[in-house]
N, CA, C and O atoms as a DFTB+ gen file, in Angstrom:
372 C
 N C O
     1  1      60.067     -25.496      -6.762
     2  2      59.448     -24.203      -6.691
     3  2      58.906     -23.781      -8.056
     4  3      57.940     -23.023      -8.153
     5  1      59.567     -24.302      -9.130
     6  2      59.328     -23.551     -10.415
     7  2      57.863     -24.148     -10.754
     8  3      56.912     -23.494     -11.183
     9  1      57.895     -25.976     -10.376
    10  2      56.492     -26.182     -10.733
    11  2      55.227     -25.791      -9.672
    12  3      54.161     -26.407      -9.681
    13  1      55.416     -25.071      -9.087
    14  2      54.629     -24.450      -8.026
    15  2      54.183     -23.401      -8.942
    16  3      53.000     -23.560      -9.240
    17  1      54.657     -22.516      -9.417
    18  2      54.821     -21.215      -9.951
    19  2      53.900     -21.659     -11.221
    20  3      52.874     -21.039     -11.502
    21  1      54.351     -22.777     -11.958
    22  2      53.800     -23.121     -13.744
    23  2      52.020     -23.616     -13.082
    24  3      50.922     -23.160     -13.400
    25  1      52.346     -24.572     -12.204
    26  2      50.651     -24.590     -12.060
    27  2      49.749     -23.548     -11.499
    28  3      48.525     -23.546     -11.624
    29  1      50.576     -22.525     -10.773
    30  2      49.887     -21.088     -10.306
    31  2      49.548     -20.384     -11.112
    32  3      48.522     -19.741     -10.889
    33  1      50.338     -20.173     -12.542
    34  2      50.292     -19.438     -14.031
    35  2      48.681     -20.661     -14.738
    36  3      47.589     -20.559     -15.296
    37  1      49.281     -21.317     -14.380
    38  2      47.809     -22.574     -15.479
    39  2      46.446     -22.290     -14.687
    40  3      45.424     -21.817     -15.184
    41  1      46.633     -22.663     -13.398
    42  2      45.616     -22.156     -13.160
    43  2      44.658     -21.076     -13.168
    44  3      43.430     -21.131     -13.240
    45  1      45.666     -19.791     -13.058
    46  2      45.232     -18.257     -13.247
    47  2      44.462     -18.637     -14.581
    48  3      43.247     -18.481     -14.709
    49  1      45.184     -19.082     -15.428
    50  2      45.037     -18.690     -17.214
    51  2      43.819     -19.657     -17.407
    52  3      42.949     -19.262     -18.183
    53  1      43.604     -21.135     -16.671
    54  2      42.524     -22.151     -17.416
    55  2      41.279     -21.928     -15.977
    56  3      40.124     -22.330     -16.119
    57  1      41.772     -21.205     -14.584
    58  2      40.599     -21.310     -13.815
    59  2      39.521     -20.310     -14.538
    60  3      38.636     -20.858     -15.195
    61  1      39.534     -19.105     -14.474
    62  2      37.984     -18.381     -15.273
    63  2      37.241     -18.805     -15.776
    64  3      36.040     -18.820     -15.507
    65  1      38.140     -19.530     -17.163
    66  2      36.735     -20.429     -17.834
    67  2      36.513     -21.413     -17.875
    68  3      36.071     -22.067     -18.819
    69  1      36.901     -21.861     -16.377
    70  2      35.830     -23.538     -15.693
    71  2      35.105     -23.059     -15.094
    72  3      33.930     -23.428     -15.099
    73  1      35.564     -22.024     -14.333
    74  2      34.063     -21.337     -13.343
    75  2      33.186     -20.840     -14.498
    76  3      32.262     -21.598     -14.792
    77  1      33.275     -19.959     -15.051
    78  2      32.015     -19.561     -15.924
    79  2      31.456     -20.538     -16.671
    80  3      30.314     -20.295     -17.060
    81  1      32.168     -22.090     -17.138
    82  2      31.349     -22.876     -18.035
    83  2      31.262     -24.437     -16.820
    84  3      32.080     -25.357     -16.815
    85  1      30.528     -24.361     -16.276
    86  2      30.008     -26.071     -15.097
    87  2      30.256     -26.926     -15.362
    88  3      30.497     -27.867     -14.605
    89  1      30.295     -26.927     -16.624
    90  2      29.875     -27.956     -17.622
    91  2      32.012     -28.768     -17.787
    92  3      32.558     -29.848     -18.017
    93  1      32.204     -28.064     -17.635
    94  2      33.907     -28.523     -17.616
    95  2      34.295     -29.079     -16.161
    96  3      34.984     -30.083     -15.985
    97  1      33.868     -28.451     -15.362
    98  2      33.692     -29.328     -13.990
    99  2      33.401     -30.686     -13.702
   100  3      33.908     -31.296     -12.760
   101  1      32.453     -31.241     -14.642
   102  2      31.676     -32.238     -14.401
   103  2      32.736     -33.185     -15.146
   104  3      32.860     -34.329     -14.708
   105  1      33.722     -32.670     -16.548
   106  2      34.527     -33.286     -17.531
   107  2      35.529     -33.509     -17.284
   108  3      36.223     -34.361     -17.838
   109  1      36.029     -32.393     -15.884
   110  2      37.506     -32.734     -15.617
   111  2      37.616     -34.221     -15.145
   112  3      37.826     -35.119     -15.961
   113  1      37.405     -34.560     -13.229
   114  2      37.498     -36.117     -13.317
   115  2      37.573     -36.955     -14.195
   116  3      38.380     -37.843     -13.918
   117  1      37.090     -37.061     -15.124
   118  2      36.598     -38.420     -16.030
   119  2      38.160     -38.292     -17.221
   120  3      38.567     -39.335     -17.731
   121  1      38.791     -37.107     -17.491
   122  2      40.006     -36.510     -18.126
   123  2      40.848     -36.930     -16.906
   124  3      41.960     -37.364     -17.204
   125  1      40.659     -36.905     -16.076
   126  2      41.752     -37.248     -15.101
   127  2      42.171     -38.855     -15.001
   128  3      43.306     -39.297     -14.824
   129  1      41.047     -39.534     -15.150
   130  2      41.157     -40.777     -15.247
   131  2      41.444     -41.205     -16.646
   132  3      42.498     -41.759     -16.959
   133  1      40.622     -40.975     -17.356
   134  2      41.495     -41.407     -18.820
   135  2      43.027     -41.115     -18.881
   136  3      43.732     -41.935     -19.470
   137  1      43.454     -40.285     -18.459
   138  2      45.255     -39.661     -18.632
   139  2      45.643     -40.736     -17.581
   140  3      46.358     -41.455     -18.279
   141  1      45.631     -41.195     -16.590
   142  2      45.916     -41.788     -15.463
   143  2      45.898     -43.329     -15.881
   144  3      46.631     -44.162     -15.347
   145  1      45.158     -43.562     -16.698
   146  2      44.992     -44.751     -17.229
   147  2      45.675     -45.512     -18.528
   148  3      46.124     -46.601     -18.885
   149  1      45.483     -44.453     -18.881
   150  2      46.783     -44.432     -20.519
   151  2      48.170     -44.288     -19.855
   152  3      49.126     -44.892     -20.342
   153  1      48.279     -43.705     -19.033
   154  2      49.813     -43.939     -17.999
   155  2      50.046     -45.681     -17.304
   156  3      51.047     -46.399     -17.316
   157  1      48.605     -45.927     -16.719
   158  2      49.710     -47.045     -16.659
   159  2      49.008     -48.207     -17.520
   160  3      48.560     -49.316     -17.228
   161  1      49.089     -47.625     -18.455
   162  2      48.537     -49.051     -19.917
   163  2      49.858     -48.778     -20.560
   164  3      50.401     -49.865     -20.756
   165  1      50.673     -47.704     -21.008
   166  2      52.028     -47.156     -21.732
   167  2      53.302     -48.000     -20.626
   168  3      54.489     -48.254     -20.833
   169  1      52.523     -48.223     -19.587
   170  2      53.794     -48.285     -18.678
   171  2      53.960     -50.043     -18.546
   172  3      55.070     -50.555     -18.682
   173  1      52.655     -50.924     -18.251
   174  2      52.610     -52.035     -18.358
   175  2      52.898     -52.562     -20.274
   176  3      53.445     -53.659     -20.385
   177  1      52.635     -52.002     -21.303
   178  2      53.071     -52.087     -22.611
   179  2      54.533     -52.509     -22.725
   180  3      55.058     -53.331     -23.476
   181  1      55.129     -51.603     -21.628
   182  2      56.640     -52.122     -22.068
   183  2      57.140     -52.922     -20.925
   184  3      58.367     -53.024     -20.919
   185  1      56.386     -53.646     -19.747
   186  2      56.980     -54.473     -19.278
   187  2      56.037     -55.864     -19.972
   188  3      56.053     -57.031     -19.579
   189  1      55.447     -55.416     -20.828
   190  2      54.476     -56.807     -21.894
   191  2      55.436     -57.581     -23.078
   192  3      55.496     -58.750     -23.458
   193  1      56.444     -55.831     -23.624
   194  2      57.308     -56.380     -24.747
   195  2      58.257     -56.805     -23.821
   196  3      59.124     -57.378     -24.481
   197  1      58.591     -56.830     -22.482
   198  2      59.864     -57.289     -21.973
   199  2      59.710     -58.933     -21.998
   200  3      60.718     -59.594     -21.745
   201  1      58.518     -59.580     -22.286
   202  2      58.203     -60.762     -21.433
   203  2      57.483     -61.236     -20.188
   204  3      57.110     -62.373     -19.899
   205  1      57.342     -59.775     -19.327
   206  2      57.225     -59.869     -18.192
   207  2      55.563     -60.019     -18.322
   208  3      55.069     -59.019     -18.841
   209  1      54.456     -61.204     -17.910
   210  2      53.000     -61.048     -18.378
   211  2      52.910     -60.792     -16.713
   212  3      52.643     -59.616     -16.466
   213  1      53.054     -61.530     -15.673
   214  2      52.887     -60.784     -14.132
   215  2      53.479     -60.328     -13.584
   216  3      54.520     -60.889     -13.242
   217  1      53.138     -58.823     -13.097
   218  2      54.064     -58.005     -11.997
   219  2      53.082     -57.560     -11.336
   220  3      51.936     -57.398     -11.756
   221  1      53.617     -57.277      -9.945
   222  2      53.004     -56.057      -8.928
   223  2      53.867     -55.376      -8.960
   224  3      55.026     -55.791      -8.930
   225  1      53.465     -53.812      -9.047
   226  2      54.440     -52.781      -9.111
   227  2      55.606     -52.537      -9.901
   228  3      55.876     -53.034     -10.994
   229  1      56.459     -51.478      -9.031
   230  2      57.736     -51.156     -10.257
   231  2      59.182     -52.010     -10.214
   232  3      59.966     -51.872     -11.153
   233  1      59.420     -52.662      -9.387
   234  2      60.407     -53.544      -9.495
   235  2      60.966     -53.697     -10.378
   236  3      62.162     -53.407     -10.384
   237  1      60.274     -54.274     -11.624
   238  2      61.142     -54.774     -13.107
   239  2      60.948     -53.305     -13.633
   240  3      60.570     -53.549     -14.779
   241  1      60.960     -52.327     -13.557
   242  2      60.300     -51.563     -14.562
   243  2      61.942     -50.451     -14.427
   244  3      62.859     -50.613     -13.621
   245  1      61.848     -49.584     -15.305
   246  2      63.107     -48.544     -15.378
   247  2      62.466     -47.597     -14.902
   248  3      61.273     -47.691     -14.615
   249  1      63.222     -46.449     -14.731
   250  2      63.027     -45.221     -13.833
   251  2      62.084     -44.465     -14.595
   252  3      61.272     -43.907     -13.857
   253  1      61.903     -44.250     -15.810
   254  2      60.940     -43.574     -16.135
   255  2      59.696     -44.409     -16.632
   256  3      58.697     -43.851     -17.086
   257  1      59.809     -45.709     -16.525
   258  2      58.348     -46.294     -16.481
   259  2      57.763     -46.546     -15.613
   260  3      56.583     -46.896     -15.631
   261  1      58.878     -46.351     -14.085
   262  2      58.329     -46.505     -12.662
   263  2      57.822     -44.985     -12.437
   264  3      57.075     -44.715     -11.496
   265  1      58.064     -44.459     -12.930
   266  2      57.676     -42.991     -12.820
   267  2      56.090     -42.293     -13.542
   268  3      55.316     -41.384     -13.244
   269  1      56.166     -43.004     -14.286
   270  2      54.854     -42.929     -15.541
   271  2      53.759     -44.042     -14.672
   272  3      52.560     -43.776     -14.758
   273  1      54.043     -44.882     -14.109
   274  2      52.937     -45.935     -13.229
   275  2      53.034     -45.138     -11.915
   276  3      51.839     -45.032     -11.639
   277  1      53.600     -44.611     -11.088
   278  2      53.276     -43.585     -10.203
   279  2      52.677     -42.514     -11.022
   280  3      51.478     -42.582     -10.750
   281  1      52.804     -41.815     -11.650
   282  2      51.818     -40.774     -11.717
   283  2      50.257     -41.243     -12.641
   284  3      49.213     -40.599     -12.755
   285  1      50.600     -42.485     -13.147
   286  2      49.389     -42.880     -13.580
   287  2      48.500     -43.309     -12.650
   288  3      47.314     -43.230     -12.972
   289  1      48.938     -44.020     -10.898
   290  2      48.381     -44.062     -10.073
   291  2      47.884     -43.102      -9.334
   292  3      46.856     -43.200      -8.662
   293  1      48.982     -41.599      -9.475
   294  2      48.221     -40.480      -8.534
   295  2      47.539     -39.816      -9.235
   296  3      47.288     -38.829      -8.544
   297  1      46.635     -39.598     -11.010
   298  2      45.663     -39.842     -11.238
   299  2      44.735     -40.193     -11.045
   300  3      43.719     -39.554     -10.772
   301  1      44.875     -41.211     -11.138
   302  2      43.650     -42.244     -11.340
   303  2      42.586     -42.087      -9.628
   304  3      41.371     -41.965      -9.467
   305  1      43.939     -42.179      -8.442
   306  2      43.626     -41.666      -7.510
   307  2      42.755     -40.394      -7.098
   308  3      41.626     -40.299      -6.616
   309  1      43.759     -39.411      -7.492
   310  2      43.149     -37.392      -7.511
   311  2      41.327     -37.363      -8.547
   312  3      40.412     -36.615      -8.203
   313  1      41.234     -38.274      -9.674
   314  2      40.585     -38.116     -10.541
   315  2      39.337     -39.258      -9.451
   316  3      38.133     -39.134      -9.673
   317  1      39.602     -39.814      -8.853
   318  2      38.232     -40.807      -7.841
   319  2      37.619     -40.053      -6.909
   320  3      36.509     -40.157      -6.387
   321  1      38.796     -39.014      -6.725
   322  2      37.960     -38.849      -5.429
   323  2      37.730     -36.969      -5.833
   324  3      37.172     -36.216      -5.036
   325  1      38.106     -36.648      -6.757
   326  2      37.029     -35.231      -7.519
   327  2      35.828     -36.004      -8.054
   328  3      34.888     -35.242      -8.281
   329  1      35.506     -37.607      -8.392
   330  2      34.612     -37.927      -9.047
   331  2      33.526     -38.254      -7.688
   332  3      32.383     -37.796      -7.704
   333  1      33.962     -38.975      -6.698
   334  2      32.960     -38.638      -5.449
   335  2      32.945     -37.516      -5.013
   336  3      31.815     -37.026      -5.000
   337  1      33.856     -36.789      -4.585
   338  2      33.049     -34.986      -4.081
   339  2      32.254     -34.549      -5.388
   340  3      31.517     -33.828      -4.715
   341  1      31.873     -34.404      -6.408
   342  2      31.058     -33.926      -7.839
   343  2      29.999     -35.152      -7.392
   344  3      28.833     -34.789      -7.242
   345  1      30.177     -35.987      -7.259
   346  2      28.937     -36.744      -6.845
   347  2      28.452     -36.446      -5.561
   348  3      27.223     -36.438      -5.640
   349  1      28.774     -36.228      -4.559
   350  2      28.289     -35.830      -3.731
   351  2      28.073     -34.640      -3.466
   352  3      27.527     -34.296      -2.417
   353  1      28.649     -33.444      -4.794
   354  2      28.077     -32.275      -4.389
   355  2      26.276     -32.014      -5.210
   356  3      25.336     -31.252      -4.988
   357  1      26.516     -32.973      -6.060
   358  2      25.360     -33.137      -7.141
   359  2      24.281     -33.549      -6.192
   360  3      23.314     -32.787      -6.189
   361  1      24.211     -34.685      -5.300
   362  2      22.942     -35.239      -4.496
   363  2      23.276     -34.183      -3.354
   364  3      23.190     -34.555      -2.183
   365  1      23.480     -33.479      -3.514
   366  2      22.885     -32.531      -2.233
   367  2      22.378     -31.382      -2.730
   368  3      21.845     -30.557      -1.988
   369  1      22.506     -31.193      -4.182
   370  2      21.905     -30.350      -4.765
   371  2      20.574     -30.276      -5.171
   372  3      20.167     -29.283      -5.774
């Protein structure tokens, strides 16, 4: 509940001035994917110093690096598909 509440406060405080400036609209996606991506480059880094050169998924990984490659995936994810709706709100414009 509490992080319900902190992104209801962020949003109040950072939505106004994305609507008044477009131009941050177009910047978020592409911020979404860079963060999403540096998550799971930090996260494969330390199954690189383990030895480990192939994995799928979190198996070998500890709880907070399996945790850091999930949210680097629901990034990378959330940040594709704000980057097709912005593309597709653009060609209909």
């Amino acid at each position: 509940m509490i992080i319900m509440i902190v992104f209801g406060l962020l949003a109040a405080i950072v939505g106004p001035s994305i609507f008044s400036n477009p131009s941050l609209i177009i910047i978020f996606p592409f911020v979404l994917l860079a963060v999403g991506l540096a998550c799971l480059t930090i996260a494969k880094i330390f199954l690189y110093k383990k030895g480990i050169w192939v994995s799928f998924g979190i198996g070998s990984m500890t709880n907070g690096y399996a945790k850091l490659y999930k949210v680097g995936y629901l990034l990378l994810g959330v940040g594709t598909l704000l980057l097709l709706a912005l593309f597709n709100a653009l060609r209909r414009t």
